[in-house]
N, C-alpha and C positions, 0 to 999 in steps of 0.2 A: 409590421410585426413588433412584439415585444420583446426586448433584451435588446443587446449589443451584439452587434457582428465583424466590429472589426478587426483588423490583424492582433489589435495588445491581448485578444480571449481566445486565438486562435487553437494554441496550444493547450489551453485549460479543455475546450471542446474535446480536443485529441486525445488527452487522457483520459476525457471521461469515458469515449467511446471506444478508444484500447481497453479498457478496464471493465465496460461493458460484456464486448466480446471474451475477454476473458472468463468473465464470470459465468457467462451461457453456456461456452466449451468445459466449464470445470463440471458445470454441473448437468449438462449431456450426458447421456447411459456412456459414451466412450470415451470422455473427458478423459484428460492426463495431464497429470500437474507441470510438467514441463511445455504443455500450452499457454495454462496459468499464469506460469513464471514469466514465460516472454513476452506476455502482454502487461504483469507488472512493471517489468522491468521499462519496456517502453513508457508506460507512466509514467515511470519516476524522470527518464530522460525530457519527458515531456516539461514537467514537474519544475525540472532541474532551470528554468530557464524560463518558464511562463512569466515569471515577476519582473525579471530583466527586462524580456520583452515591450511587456507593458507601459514598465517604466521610462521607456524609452518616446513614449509619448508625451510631451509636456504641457499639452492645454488639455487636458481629461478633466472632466464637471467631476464634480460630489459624486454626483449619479454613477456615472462610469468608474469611478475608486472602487465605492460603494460596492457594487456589481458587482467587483473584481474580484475584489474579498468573498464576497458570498459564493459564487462560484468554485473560484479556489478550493475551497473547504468543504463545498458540497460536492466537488469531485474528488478531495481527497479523499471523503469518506469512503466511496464508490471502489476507488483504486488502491486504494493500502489500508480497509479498515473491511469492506466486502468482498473483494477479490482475495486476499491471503485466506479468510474464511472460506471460501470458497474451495480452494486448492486444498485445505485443510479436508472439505468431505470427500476431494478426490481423491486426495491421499491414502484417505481414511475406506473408502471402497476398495482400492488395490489391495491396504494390508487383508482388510476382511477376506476376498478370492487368494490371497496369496496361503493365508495360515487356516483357510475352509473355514471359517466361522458360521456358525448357522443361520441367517437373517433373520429370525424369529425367535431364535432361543433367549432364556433368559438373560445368561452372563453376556451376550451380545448386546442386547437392547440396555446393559445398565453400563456399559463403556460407553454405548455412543451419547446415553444420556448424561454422561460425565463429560464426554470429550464437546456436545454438540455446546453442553454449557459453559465451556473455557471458550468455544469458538463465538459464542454470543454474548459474554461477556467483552471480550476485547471491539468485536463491534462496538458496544456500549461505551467503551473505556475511549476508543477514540471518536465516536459522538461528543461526550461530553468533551474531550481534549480540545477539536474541532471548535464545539460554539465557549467554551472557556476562553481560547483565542481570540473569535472574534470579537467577546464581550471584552477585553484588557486590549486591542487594537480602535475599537472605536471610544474607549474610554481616553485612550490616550492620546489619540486625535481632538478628543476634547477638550482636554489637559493644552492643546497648541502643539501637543509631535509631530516632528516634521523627521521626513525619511523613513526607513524599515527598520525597526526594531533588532538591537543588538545582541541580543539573547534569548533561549527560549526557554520557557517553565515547562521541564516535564522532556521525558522522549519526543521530538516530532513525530507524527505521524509518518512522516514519506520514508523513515527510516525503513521500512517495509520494506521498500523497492531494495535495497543491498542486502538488508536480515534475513529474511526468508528465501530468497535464491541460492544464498550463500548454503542454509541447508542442504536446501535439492542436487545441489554439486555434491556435496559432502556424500550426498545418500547416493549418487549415479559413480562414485569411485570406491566403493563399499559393498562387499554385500551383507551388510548388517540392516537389517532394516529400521531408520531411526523416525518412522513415522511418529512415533509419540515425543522422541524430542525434538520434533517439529510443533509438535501441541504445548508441550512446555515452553517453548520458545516465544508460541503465542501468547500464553499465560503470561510471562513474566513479562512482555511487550507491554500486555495491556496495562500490568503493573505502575510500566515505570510512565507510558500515558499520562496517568494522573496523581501519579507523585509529583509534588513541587519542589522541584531541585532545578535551580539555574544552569544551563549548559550554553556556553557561548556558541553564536550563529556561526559557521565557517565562512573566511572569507574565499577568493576567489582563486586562491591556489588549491585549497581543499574541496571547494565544488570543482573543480575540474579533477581534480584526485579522484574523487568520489563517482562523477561522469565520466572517466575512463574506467575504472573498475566497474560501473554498470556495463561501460559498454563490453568489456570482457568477456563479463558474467551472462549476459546477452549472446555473446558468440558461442561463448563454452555449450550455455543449456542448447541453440542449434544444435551445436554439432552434436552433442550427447543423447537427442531426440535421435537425431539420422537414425546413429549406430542403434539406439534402442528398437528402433523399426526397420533395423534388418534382420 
C-alpha cells in the first residue's frame, strides 16, 4: 500500500477521522453542535501531540518528514477549518427551528447567503494558511533548518479546537442565543488566518495549559449534551 503507517501518523489519522465523523453528525438532518464540538475537541487533543510523537522517531527518511507535514495540514484542514464550518450550519439550523424562519422565504435565503459566505470563506482562509505553511517549512529546510519552527505567521489554524468550544459553553449557560457570534467569531478567525503577524509557538508548559483546558472543555460539552437530552 501507499503512505505510511506507522505509530509517528497514528494520531494525525485520529484526528482526521474524529473530524470526519464530526462533520457527517453536524451535517445529519439531527446533528447538534455539541456533537461537533467533541469531535473537535478530540482533534485538537490529537493535534496537541501528533508532532511530538513523530519526533520521537529518529532515523525518519525525507519521505516520512515529507508525508508528515502533508498530512498534518491536510488533516488540519478537515478538523479546524471543515468541521467548525460544519457546526456552523448546525448551529445555524437550530437558530432557523428556534426563531420559525421560513426555509424559502426571502430574508432567510439572504442570511444564509451571507452567513454560508463567512463560513466559506474561513475554509479558504485556512486553506491558504495551511499550504502558506507548508511552502515557508519546506523553504526552510532548504535554507539547512533544523528542528520546529519558533513562531508562527498568522493565527494557527488548530486554534479552533479551544475558540469555538469555548462558544458553545458560553451559549449552553445563557439563554441568549449567540449563534451569529459564533459567525463572527469565525469571520474574524479567518481573518487573523492570513494576516502576518508573528505569534510565538507555546512551549511545553502552555501546550499542556492549553491540553488541560481542552480537556475541560471536552468534559464540560459531555455533560452539557447529557442535561440537554434530558
Amino acid at each position: 500500500m501507499i503512505g505510511y503507517y506507522d505509530y509517528t501518523v497514528w494520531l494525525t489519522y485520529l484526528s482526521l477521522i474524529s473530524a470526519g465523523i464530526g462533520i457527517f453528525s453536524c451535517l445529519s438532518g439531527g446533528g447538534h453542535p455539541f456533537i461537533g464540538m467533541f469531535f473537535l475537541l478530540l482533534s485538537g487533543l490529537c493535534d496537541a501531540f501528533d508532532g511530538k510523537v513523530a519526533r520521537t522517531k529518529k532515523n525518519r527518511t525525507d519521505m516520512q518528514i515529507n508525508f508528515g507535514i502533508q498530512i498534518d495540514s491536510l488533516a488540519d484542514l478537515v478538523a479546524f477549518g471543515v468541521l467548525p464550518a460544519s457546526i456552523g450550519v448546525s448551529m445555524l439550523r437550530i437558530f432557523d427551528a428556534k426563531w420559525g424562519f421560513a426555509p424559502r422565504s426571502a430574508l432567510t435565503l439572504l442570511v444564509h447567503f451571507g452567513l454560508y459566505t463567512v463560513l466559506v470563506f474561513y475554509v479558504l482562509a485556512a486553506l491558504i494558511r495551511l499550504a502558506y505553511f507548508n511552502v515557508l517549512e519546506d523553504q526552510r529546510r532548504k535554507d539547512g533548518g533544523t528542528g520546529a519552527n519558533k513562531e508562527y505567521r498568522g493565527l494557527p489554524v488548530t486554534s479552533a479546537a479551544l475558540v469555538f468550544p469555548t462558544i458553545l459553553l458560553i451559549q449552553s449557560v445563557t439563554s441568549i442565543d449567540i449563534t451569529l457570534s459564533y459567525f463572527a467569531t469565525v469571520l474574524i478567525a479567518g481573518v487573523l488566518f492570513i494576516t502576518p503577524f508573528k505569534l510565538k509557538k507555546p512551549g511545553t508548559r502552555e501546550i499542556l495549559f492549553m491540553v488541560g483546558l481542552g480537556a475541560l472543555e471536552l468534559a464540560a460539552i459531555i455533560v452539557m449534551h447529557c442535561i440537554s437530552r434530558m
